[in-house]
C-alpha positions in Angstrom: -4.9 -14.6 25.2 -3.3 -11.5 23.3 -2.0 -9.6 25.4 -2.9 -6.2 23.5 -6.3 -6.6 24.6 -6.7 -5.1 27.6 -8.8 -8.2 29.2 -7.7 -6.8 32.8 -10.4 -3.7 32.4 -13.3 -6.3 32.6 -12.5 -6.6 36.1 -11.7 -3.1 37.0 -15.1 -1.7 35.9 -17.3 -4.3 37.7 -15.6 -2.4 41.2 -17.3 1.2 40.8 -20.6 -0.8 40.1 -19.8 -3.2 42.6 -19.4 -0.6 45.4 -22.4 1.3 44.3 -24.6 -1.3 44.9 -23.3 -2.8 47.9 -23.6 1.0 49.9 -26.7 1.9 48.5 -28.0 -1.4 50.0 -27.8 0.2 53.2 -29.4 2.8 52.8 -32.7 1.3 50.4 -32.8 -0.9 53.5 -33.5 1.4 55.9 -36.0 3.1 53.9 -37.7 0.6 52.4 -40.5 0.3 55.0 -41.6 3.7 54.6 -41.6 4.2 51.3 -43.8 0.3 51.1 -41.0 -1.9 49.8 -41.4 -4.7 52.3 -42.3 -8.4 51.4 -44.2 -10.1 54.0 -44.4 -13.7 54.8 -47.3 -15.7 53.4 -47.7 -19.3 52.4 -46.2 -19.1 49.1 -43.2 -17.5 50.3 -40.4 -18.9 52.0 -39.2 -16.5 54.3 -40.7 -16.0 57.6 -39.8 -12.4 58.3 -41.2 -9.1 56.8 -38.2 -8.3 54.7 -37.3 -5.1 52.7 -37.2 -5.1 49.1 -36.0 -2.5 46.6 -32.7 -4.0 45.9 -33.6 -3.8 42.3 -33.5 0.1 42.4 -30.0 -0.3 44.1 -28.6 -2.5 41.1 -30.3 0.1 38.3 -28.8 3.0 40.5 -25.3 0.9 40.4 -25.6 0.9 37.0 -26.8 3.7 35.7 -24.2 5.9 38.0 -21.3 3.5 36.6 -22.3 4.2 32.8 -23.4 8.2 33.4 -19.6 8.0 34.6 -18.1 6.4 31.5 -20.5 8.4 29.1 -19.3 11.7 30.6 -15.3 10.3 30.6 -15.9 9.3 26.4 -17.6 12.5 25.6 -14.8 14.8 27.5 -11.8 12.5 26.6 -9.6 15.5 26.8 -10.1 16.5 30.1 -9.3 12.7 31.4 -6.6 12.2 28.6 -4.1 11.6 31.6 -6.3 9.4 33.4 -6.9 6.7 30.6 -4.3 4.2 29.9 -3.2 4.2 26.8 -3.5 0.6 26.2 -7.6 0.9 25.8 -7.2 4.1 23.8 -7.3 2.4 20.6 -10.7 0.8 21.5 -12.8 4.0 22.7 -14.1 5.5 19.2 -15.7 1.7 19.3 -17.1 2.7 22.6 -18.4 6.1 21.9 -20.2 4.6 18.7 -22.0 2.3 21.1 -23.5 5.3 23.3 -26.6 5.8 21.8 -27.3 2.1 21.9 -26.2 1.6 25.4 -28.7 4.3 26.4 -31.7 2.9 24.6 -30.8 -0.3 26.6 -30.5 1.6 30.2 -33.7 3.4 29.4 -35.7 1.1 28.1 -34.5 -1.0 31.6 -35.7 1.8 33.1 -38.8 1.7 32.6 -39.4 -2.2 33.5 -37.4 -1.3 36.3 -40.3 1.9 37.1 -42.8 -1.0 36.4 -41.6 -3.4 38.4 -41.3 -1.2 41.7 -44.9 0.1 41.6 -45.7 -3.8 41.1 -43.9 -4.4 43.9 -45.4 -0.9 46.2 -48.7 -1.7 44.8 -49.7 -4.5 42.7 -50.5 -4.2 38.7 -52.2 -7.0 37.1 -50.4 -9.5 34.9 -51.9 -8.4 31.9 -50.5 -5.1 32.2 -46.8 -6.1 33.1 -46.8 -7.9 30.2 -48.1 -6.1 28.2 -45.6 -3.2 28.9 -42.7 -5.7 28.8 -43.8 -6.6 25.2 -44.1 -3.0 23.7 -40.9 -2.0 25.2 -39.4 -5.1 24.2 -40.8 -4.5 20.2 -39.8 -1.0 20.8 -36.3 -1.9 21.2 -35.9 -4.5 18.6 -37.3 -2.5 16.1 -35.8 1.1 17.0 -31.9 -0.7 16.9 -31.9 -3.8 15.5 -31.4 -6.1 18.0 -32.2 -9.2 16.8 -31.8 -12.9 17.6 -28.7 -14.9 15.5 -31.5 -17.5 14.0 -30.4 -17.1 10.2 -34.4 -17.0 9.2 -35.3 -15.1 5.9 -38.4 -13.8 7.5 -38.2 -10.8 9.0 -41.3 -10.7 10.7 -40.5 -13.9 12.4 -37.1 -13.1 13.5 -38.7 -9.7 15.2 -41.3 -11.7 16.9 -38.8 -14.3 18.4 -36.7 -11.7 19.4 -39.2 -9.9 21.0 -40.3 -13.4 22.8 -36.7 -14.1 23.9 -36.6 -10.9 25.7 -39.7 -10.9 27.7 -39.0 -14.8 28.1 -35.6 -14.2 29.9 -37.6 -11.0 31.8 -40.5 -13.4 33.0 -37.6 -16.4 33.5 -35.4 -14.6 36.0 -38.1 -12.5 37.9 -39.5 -16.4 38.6 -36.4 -17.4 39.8 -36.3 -14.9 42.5 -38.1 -17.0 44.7 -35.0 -17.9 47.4 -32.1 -15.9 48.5 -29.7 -15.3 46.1 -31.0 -17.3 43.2 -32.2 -15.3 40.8 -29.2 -13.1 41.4 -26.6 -15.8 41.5 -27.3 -17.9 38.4 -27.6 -13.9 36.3 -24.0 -13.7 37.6 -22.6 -16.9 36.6 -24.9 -16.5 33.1 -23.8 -13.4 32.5 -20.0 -14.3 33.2 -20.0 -17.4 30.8 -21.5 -14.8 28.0 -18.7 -12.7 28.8 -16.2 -15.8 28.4 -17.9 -16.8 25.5 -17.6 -13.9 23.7 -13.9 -13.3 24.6 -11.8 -16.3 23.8 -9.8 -15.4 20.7 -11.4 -17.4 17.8 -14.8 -18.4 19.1 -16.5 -16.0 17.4 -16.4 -13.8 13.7 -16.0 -10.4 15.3 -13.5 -11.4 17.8 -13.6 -10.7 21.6 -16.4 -8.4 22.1 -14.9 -5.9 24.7 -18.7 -3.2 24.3 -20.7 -6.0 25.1 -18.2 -7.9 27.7 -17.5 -4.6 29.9 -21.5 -4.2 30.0 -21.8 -7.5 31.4 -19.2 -6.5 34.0 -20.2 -4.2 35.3 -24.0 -5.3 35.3 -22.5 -8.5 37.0 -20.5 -6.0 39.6 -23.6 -4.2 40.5 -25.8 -8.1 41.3 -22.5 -9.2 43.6 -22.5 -5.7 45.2 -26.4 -6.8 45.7 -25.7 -10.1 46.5 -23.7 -9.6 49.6 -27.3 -8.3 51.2 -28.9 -11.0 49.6 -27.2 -13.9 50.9 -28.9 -16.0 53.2 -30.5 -14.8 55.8 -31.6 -11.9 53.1 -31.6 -8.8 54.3 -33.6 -7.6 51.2 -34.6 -8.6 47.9 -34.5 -7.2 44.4 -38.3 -7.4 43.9 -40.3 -7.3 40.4 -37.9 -4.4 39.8 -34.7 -5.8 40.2 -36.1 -8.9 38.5 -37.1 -7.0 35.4 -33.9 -4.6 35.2 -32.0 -8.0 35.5 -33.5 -10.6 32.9 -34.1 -7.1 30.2 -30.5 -6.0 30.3 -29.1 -10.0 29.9 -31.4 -10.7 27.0 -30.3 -7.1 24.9 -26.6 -8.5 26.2 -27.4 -12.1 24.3 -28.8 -10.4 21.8 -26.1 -8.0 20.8 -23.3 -10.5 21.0 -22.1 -12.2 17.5 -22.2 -16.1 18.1 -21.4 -17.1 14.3 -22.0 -16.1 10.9 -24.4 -18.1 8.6 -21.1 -18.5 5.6 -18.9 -20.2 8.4 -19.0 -23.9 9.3 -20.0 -23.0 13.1 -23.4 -22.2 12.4 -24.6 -24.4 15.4 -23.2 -21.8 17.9 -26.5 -19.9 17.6 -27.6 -22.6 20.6 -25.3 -21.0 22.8 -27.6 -18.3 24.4 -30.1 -20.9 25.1 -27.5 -23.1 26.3 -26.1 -20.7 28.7 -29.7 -19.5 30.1 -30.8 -22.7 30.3 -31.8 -22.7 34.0 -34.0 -19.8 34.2 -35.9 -21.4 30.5 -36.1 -24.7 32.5 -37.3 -23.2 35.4 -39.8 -21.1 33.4 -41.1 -23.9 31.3 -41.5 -26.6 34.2 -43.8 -24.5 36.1 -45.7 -23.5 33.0 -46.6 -27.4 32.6 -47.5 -28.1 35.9 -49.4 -24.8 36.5 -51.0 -26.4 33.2 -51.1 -29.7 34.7 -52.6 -29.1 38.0 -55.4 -26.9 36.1 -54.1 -23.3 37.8 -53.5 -20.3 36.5 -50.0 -19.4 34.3 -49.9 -16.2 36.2 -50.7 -16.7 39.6 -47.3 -17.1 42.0 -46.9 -20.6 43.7 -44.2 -22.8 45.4 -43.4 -25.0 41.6 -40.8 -23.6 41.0 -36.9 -25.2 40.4 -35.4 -24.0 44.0 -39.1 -25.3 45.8 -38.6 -28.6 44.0 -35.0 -29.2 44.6 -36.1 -28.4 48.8 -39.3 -31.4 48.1 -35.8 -33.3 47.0 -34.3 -32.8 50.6 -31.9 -30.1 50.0 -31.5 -27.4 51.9 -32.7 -24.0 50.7 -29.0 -23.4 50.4 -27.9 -26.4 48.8 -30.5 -26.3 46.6 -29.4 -22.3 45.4 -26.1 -24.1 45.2 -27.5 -26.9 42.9 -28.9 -24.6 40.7 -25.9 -22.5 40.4 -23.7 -25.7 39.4 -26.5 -26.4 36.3 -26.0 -22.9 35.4 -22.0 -23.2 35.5 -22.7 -26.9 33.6 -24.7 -25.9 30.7 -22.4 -22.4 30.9 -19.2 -24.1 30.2 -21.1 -26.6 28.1 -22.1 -23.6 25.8 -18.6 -22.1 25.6 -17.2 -25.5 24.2 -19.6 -24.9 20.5 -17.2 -23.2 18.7 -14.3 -25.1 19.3 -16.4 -28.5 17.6 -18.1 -29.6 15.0 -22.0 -29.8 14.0 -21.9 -34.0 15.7 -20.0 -32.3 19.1 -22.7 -29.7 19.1 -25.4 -32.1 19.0 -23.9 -34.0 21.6 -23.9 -30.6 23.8 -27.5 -30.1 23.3 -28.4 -33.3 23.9 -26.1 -33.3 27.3 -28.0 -30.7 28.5 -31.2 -32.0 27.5 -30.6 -35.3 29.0 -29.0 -33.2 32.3 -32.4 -31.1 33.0 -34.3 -33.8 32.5 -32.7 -36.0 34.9 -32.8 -33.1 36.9 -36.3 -33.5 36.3 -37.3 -36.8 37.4 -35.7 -36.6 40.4 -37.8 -33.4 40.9 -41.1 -35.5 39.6 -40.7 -38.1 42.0 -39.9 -36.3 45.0 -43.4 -34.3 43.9 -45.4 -37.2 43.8 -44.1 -38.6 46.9 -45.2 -35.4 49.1 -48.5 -35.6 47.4 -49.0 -39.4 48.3 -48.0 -38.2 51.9 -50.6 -35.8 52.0 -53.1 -38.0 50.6 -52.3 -40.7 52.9 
């Protein structure tokens, strides 16, 4: 790699975030009770102890305190002048350009965070979370422009996919929070193939994208600072509001990242978001068709989901949080190869990871239909 990038800061600002959300675990957990942030046990569910949530408002809190810092240090460069190393100097007027942006993305995760936690204190009806999720999803796309690489001369349609790519990857992950550490775990490995996607030297027009990298670090800081909590046994969990905050702030990240240009010749590399998120689409899309299958209701929370159906297999629930963290690392890696072939080696990466869910699948199928033919007998 160059070494006149400064690639090492990456690491160093996923610690502040990191540590933020890690203590402030401690104390959401002992508060959560009182102020109604506990999940209890019923038979959807797979824990079997009242357990606090809230650890969403601990990652926004992470997050929001690590970028209020590194907005005040831009704007009042002076005053820290001795603290920053000269070797990122060069790249903060980039950073300071990106401020207004960033903050449109914090607040707008704000408020699906604010939704998500009176979900989770009270209850709001589907209809309502999505519909929220959608306005402040147009809202965003709209107001800055983020939309998805798809190279379609229709405006209209390119908002209206962006827009369904954000609330898709909202809706995705808050399903995969269904076990401990899942949903969590497979945004961290995600978000960390993103980051080395967008990195490499030569894999993509602009170059390594340090704005968008560093806000993927330290968003992935704040989920491991979360996940130490949310290991198994969980001591909490993130809730709707954590779940929202999460999937939001990883679509706008896919979003503002450069994957190709439509004049080069590695105009298949628009796959690589979908590629690299493949697991929480999969997961969302399989229990779509059997909710649709079984003749129940697209909104109402069951045990269909990829983690449930890996346990049906015979894996622990561990084992089967681990399974679905090595599909997220497979198809991750996968994704990062796109650049570095041609349009027949990016077919054949699709099609790998086609052919790998769906095997996935099957096995899932079977083991399905084998409980039910258990029950029935």
């Amino acid at each position: 790699m160059d070494q006149q990038i400064p690639y090492w800061i990456l690491f160093v600002v996923a610690i502040p975030s990191g540590l933020l959300a890690w203590l402030s675990m401690y104390w959401i957990r002992r508060r959560a009770d009182r102020w109604g942030l506990v999940d209890k046990p019923n038979n959807r569910k797979v824990h079997t102890e009242p357990t606090p949530l809230g650890g969403g408002l601990g990652i926004w809190l992470a997050v929001m305190v690590t970028f209020s810092a590194a907005t005040i240090i831009l704007l009042a460069d002076d005053l820290f002048a001795a603290w920053i190393p000269a070797s990122i100097t060069p790249y903060l007027v980039g950073f300071r350009e990106q401020l207004g942006s960033l903050w449109v993305l914090l607040l707008s995760g704000t408020v699906l965070m604010v939704l998500g936690l009176i979900d989770d204190i009270r209850g709001l009806s589907w209809k309502l979370r999505l519909t929220v999720q959608c306005l402040v999803a147009l809202a965003c796309v709209m107001s800055q422009q983020w939309y998805l690489t798809a190279f379609i001369p229709f405006k209209i349609i390119t908002i209206i996919g962006s827009v369904f790519w954000i609330v898709m990857l909202i809706n995705s992950f808050n399903m995969l929070d269904n076990m401990d550490a899942a949903s969590a775990g497979v945004a961290v490995i995600a978000s960390l193939m993103l980051v080395l996607y967008i990195i490499i030297p030569g894999a993509t027009p602009e170059g390594p994208q340090l704005f968008v990298a560093g806000f993927l670090m330290v968003f992935v800081g704040a989920l491991l600072g979360f996940l130490w909590h949310n290991r198994p046994p969980a001591r909490i969990f993130m809730g709707d509001a954590g779940s929202y905050f999460v999937g939001f702030c990883i679509a706008i990240a896919t979003l503002l990242a450069t994957y190709t240009d439509f004049q080069g010749s590695g105009v298949h590399a628009i796959m690589a978001p979908v590629i690299i998120m493949a697991v929480p689409i999969y997961d969302l899309v399989t229990v779509m068709v059997i909710r649709i299958i079984e003749g129940r209701s697209l909104f109402k929370p069951d045990k269909s989901h990829f983690s449930h159906r890996l346990v049906e297999l015979g894996l622990s629930r561990g084992r089967a949080v681990l399974t679905m963290y090595l599909t997220t690392a497979t198809t991750g890696l996968a994704a990062i190869l796109l650049p570095q072939v041609n349009l027949f080696g990016s077919i054949l990466i699709v099609l790998m990871t086609f052919f790998v869910l769906s095997l996935i699948a099957i096995l899932e199928n079977t083991a399905r239909s084998r409980s039910k033919t258990d029950l029935g007998d």
